[in-house]
RODO-2510 file (C-alpha; in nm, 4 decimals, decimal comma):
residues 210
     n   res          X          Y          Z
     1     x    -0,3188     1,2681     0,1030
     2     x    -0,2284     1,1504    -0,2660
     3     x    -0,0875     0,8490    -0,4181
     4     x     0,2043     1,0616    -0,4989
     5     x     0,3021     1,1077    -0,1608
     6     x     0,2381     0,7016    -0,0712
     7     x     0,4860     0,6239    -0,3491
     8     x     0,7616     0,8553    -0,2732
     9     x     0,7187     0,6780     0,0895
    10     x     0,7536     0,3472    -0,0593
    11     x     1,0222     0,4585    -0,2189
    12     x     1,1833     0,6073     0,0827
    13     x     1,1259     0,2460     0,2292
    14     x     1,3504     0,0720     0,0136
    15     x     1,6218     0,2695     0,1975
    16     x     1,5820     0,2773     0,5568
    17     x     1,4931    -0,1113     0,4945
    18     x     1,7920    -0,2056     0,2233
    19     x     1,9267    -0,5217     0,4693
    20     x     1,7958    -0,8577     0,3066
    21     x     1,4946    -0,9536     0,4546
    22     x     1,4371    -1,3205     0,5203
    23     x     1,2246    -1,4965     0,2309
    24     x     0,8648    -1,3957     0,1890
    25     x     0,6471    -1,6059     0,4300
    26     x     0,2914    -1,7545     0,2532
    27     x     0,0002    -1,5555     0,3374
    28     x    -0,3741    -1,6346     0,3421
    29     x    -0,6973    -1,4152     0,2401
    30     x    -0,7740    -1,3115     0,5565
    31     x    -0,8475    -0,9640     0,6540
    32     x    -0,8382    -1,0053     1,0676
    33     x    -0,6563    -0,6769     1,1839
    34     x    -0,3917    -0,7502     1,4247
    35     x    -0,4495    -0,7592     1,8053
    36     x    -0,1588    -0,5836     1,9859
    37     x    -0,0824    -0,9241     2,1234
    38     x    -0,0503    -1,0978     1,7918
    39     x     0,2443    -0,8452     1,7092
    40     x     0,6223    -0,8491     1,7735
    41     x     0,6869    -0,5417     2,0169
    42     x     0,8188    -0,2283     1,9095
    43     x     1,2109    -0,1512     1,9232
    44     x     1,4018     0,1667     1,9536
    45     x     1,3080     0,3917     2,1975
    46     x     1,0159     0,2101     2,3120
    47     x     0,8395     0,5609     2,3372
    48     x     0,4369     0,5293     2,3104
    49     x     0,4536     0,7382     2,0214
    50     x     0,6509     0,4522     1,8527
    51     x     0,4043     0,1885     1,9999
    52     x     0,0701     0,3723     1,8880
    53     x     0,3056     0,3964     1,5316
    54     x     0,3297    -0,0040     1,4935
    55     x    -0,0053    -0,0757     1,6021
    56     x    -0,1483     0,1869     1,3653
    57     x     0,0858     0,0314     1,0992
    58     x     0,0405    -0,2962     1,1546
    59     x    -0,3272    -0,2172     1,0806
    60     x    -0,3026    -0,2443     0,7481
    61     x    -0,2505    -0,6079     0,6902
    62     x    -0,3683    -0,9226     0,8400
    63     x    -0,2310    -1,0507     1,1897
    64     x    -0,0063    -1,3615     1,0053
    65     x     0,1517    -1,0622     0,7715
    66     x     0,2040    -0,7733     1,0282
    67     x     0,3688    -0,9986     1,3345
    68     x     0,6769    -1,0345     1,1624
    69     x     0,6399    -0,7514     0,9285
    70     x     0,9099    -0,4525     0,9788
    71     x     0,7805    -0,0999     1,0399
    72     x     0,9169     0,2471     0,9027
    73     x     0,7871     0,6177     0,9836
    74     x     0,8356     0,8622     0,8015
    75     x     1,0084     1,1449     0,9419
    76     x     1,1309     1,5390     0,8569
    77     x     1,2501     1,5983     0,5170
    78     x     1,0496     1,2689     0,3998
    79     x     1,3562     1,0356     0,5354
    80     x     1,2706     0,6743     0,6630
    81     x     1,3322     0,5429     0,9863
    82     x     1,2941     0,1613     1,0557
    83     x     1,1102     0,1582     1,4238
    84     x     1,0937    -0,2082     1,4092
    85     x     1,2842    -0,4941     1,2018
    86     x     1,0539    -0,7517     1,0458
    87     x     1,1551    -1,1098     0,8986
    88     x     0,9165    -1,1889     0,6461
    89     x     1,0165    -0,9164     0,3518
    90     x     0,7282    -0,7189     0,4542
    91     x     0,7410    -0,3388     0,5372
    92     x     0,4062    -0,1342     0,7006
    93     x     0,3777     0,1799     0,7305
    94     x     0,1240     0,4343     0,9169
    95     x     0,1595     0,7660     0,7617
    96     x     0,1260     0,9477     0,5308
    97     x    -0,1139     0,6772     0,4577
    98     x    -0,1642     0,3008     0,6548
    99     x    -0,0304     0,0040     0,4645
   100     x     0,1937    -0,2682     0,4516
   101     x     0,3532    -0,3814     0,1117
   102     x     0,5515    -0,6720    -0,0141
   103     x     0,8602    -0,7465    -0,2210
   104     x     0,7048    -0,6719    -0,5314
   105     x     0,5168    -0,3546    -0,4239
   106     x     0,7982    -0,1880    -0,2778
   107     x     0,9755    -0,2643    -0,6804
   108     x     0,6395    -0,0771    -0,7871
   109     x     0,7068     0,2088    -0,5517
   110     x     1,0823     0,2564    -0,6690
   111     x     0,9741     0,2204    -1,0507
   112     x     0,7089     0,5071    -1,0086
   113     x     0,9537     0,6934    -0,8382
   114     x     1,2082     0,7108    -1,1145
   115     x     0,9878     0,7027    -1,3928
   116     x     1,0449     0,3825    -1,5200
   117     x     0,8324     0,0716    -1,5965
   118     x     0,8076    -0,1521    -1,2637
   119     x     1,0604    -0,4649    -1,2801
   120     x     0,7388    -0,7333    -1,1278
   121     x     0,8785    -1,0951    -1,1348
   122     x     0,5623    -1,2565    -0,9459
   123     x     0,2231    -1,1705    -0,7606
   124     x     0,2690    -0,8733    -0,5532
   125     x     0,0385    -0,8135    -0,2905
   126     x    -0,0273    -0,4451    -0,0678
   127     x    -0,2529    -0,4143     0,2001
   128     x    -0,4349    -0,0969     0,2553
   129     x    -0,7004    -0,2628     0,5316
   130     x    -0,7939     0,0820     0,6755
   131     x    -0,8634     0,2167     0,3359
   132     x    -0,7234     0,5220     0,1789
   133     x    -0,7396     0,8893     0,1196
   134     x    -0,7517     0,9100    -0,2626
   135     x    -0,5923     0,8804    -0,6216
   136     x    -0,6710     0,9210    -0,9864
   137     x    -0,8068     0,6338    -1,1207
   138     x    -0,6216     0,7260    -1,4773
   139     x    -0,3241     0,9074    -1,4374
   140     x    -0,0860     0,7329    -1,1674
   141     x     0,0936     1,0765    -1,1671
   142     x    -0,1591     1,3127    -1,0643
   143     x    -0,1727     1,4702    -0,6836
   144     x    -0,4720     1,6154    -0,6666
   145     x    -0,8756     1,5489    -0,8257
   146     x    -0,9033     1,7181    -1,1414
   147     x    -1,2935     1,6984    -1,3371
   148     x    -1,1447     1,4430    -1,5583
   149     x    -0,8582     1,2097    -1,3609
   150     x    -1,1353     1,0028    -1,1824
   151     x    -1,0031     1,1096    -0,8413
   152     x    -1,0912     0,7734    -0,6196
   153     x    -1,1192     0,7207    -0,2740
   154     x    -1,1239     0,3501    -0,2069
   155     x    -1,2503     0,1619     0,1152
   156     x    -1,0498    -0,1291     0,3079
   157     x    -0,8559    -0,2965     0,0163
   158     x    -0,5858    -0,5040    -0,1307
   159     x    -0,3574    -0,4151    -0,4247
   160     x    -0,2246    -0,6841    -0,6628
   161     x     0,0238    -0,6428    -0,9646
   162     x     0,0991    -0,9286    -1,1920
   163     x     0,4414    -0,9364    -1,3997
   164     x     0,1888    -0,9882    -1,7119
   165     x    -0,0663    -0,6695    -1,7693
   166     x    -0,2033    -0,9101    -2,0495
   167     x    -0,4102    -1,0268    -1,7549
   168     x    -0,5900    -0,7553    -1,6626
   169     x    -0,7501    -0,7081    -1,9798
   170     x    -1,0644    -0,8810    -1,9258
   171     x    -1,1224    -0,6630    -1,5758
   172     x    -1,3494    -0,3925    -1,5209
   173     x    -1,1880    -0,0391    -1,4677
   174     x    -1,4647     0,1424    -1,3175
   175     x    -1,4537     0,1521    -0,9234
   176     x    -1,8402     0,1668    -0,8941
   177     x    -1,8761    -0,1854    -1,0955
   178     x    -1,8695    -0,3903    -0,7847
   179     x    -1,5886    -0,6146    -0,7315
   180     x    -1,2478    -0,6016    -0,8363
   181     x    -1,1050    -0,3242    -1,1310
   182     x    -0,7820    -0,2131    -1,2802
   183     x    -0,6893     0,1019    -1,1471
   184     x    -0,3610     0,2890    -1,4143
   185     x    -0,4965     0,0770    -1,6931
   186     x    -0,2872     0,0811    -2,0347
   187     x     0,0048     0,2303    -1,8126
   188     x     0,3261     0,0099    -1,6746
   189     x     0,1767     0,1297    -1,2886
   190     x    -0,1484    -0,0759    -1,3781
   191     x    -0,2778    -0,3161    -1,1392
   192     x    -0,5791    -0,4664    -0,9750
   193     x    -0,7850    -0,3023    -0,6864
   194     x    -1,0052    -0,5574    -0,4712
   195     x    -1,2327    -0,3609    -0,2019
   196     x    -1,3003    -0,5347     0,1106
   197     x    -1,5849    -0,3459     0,1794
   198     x    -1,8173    -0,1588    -0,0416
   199     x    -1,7421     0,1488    -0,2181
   200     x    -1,9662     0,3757    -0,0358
   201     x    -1,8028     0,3101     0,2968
   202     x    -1,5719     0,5563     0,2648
   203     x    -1,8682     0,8400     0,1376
   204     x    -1,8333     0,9788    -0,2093
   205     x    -1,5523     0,7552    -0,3594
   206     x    -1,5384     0,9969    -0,6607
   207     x    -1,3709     1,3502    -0,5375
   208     x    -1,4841     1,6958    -0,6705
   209     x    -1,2046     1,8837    -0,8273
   210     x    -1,0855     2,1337    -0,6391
***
């Protein structure tokens, strides 16, 4: 799965989720996954196809951020449904890839979507704690690894964008440099990749064009 089908997803999230959330709760570093305990329960239908969908959500983020986080699912024809509300601005999702993104990120997802340079008014944060499965590390626009777009697939990580791109500049961009990088750089989609484990957890973290 690409990062062009995470973004239209994001995108997609903005609608099914368009009520005001309550304000943005403070979050802390930590990368505990959440117990099933820690979490709100599901809503709807209660089915365990929509509880194994939360948990598997939730996943993505730590326990503080996913127990009041709201969850959406994608369904046929790449509509959103909400499977359960959340307070805290947050939104997870568990397919077509597991994350949960905040205010900011979902702005990020709706900018890429139309094309247009992302609207960022503070630190946005997006966790992806159960990794993902791949994206050019140039061309925020490509769908599939090419010899040249520096098709990445990234361990457990965090995503940060910064209203000012200005400070990025001093930031690696190569994935196998240990440590943070800037993945998008000299684009408006540019922001910061931190890997919570190392790269070669996930295998080869540098696809082979098909």
């Amino acid at each position: 799965m690409t990062r062009f089908v995470v973004t239209t997803a994001i995108s997609a999230m903005l609608v099914s989720c368009s009520s005001a959330p309550a304000p943005q709760e403070a979050h802390t570093a930590s990368t505990t996954m959440p117990a099933p305990s820690a979490t709100m329960p599901a809503t709807g239908t209660g089915t365990a196809h929509e509880g194994d969908m939360v948990a598997m959500a939730l996943s993505a983020a730590p326990a503080d951020i996913a127990a009041h986080a709201a969850v959406v699912e994608m369904g046929e024809g790449g509509t959103m449904k909400e499977i359960r509300p959340g307070t805290n601005g947050w939104v997870c999702m568990a397919h077509p890839e597991v994350m949960c993104l905040d205010k900011q990120w979902q702005e990020w997802g709706a900018a890429w979507m139309a094309k247009r340079a992302p609207k960022i008014t503070g630190m946005g944060v997006g966790y992806m704690l159960r990794g993902d499965q791949g994206a050019s590390n140039i061309d925020p626009f490509a769908t599939a690894p090419t010899a040249d777009n520096e098709w990445v697939v990234s361990p457990p990580h965090i995503m940060i964008v910064t209203p000012d791109l200005k400070q990025l500049d001093s930031l690696p961009t190569d994935p196998k440099s240990g440590g943070p990088w800037v993945m998008f750089k000299s684009t408006p989609y540019a922001h910061i990749m931190v890997p919570m484990a190392p790269m070669g957890a996930t295998g080869s973290h540098t696809a082979d064009a098909k």
